[in-house]
C-alpha positions as CSV (number, residue, x, y, z in Angstrom):
1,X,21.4,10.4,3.6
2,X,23.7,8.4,1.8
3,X,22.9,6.3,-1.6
4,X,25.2,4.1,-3.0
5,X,26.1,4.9,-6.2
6,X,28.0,2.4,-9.3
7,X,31.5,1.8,-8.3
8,X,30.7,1.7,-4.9
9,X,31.1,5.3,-4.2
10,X,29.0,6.8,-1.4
11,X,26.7,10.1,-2.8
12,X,25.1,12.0,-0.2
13,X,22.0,13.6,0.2
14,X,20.7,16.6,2.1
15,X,17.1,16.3,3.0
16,X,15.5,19.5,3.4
17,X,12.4,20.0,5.9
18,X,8.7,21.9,4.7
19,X,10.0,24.7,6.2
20,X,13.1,25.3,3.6
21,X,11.2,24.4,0.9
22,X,8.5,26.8,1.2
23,X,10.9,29.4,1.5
24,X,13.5,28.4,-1.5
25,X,10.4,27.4,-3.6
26,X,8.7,31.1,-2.6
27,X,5.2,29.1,-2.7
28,X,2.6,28.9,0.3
29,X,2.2,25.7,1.9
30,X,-1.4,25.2,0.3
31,X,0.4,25.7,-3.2
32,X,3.2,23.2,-2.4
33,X,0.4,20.4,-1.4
34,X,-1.4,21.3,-4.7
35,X,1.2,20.4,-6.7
36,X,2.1,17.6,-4.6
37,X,-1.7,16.6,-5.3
38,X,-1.2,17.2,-9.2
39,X,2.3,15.2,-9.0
40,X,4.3,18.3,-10.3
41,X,6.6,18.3,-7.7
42,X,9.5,16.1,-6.2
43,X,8.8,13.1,-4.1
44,X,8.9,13.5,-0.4
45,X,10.5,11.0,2.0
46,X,10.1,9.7,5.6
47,X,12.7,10.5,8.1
48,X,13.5,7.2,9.4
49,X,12.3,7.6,13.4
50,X,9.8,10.2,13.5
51,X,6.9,11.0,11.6
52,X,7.9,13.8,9.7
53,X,9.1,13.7,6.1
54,X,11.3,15.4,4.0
55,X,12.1,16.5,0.2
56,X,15.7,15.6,-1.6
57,X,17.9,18.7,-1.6
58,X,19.1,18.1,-5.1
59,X,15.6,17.5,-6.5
60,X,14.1,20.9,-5.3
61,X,16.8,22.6,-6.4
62,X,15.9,21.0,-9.9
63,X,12.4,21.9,-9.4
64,X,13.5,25.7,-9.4
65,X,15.6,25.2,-12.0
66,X,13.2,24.2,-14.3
67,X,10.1,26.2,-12.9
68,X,9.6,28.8,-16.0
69,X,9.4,32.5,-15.2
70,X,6.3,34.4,-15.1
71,X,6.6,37.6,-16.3
């Protein structure tokens, strides 16, 4: 995906699908729409031509970031 960015350079985004994010995020899928539900967790998007969607690879990887550790 690409966004266009000031200047008019071109940024690009990977889109990851459920599938990745489960497993980077280490959460079940009934925990990810839980906090999709509470709105504590990135946005997902359509993929343009089907019907599935997709999360921002940058975002997750923000999302973990931040996540505090339980001890």
């Amino acid at each position: 995906m690409c966004h266009q960015r000031m200047g008019g350079v071109m940024e690009h985004r990977k889109l990851i699908k459920i599938h990745e994010v489960l497993r980077r995020c280490a959460i079940s899928r009934a925990t990810l729409y839980r906090l999709i539900s509470k709105k504590c967790f990135p946005n997902q998007v359509s993929v343009t031509g089907s019907r599935s969607v997709a999360w921002r690879e940058d975002e997750i990887q923000k999302w973990i970031n931040d996540r505090p550790y339980s001890k």
